[in-house]
Structure formats: structure tokens, C-alpha cells
ZAROKE-310922 format. One record per atom (N, C-alpha, C): x, y, z; atom name; residue number from 1. Coordinates in Angstrom, 2 decimals. Layout:
- X:Y:Z:CA:NUM
...
END
This chain:
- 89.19:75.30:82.31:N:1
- 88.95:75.66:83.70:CA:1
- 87.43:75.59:83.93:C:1
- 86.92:74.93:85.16:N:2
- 85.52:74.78:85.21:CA:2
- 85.27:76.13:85.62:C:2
- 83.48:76.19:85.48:N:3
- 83.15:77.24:85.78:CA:3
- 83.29:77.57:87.58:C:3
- 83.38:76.55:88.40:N:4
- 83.09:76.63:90.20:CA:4
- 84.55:77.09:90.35:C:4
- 85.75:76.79:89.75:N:5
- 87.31:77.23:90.05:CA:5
- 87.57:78.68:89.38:C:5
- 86.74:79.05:88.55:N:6
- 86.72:80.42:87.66:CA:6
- 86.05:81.34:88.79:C:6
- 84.71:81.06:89.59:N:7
- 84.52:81.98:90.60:CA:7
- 84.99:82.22:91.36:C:7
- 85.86:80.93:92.45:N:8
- 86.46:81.23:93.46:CA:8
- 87.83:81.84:93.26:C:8
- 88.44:81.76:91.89:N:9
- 89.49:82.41:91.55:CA:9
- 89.22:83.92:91.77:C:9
- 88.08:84.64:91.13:N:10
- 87.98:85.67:90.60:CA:10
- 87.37:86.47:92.24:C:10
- 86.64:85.45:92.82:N:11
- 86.59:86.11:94.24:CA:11
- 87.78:86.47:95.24:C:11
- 88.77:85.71:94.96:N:12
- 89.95:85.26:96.09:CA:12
- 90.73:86.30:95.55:C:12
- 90.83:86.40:94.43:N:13
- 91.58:88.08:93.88:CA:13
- 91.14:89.35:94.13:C:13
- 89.81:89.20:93.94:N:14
- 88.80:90.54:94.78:CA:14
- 89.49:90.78:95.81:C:14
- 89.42:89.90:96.90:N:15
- 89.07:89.59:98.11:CA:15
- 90.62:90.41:98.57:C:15
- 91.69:89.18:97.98:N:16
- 93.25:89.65:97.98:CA:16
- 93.58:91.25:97.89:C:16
- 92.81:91.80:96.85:N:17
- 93.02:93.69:96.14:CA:17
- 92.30:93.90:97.41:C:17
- 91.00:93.86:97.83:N:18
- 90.31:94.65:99.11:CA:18
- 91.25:94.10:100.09:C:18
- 91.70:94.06:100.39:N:19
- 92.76:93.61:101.77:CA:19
- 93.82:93.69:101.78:C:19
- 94.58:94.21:100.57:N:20
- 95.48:94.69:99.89:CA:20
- 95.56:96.54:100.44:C:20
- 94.42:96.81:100.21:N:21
- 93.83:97.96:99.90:CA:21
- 94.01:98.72:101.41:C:21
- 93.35:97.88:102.46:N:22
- 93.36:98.07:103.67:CA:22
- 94.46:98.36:104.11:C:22
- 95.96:97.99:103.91:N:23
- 97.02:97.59:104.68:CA:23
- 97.95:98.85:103.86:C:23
- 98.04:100.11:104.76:N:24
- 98.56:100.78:103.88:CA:24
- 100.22:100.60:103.58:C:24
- 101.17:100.67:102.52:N:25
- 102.29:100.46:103.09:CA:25
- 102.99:101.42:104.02:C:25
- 104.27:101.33:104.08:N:26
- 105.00:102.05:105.20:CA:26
- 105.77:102.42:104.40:C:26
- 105.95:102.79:103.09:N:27
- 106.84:102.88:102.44:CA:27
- 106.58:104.35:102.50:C:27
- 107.95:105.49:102.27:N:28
- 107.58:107.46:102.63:CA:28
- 107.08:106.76:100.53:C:28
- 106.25:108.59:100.71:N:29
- 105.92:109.14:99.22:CA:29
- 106.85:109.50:98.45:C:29
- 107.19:109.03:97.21:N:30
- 108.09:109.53:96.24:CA:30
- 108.27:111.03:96.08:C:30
- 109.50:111.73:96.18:N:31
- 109.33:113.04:95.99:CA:31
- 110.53:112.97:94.68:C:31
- 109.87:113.60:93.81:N:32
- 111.08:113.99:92.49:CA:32
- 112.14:114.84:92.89:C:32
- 112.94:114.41:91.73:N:33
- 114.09:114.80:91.93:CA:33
- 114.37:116.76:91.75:C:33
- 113.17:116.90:91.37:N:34
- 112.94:118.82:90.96:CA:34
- 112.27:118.94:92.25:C:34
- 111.71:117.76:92.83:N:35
- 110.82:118.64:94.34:CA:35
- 111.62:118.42:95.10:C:35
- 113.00:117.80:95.48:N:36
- 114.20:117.43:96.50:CA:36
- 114.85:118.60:96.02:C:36
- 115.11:119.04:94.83:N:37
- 116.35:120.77:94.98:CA:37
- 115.16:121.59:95.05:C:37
- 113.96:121.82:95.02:N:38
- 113.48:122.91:95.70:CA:38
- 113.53:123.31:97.16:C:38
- 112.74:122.18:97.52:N:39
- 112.98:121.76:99.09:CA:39
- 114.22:122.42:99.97:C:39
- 115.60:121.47:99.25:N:40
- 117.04:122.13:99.18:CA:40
- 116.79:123.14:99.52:C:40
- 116.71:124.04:98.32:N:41
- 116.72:125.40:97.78:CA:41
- 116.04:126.30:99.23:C:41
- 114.64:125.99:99.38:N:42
- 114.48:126.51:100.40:CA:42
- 114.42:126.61:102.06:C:42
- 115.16:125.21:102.00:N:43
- 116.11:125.26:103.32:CA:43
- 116.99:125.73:103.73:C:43
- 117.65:126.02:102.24:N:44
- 118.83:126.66:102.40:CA:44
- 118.60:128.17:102.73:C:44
- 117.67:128.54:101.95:N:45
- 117.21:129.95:102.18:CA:45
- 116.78:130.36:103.68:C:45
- 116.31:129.44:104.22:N:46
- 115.37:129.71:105.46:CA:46
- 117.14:129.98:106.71:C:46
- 118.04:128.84:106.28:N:47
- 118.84:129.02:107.27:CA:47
- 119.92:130.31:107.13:C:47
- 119.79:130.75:105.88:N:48
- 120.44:132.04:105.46:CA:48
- 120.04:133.16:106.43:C:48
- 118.72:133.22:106.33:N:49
- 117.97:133.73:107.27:CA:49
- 118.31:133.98:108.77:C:49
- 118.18:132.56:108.93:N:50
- 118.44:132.65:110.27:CA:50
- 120.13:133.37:110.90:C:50
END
């Protein structure tokens, strides 16, 4: 690999991760499976309540 295709590689990947970086996804945050039955747990409690 010449050295002029080794820079623009290594820039265009930079470049790709910073713009990557920018674009947040839309995907929700992982919540575990011990923080989903707490959660539960205290929903359930709250509507006991009520």
C-alpha cells in the first residue's frame, strides 16, 4: 500500500468515527434484566398505593 492511499485511508476513517460520533442513534438505552424487575417491583408498589 503506498504511502498517499495509507493517509487518505486513515483520514477517511477519522473523519467516518467523527461523524459517526455526531449522529446520535435513536436506539432507547439498554436496561438489564435486574433493572426491568426493579422498576416492575416498584410500579407495582406505587399502584398498591394508589
Amino acid at each position: 500500500m503506498n504511502r498517499r492511499k495509507k493517509i487518505n485511508q486513515t483520514l477517511k476513517s477519522k473523519a467516518k468515527k467523527a461523524n459517526a460520533k455526531l449522529h446520535a442513534s435513536n436506539k432507547p438505552k439498554y436496561i438489564s434484566k435486574d433493572e426491568r424487575a426493579r422498576l416492575a417491583l416498584e410500579e407495582q408498589g406505587l399502584k398498591a398505593e394508589d
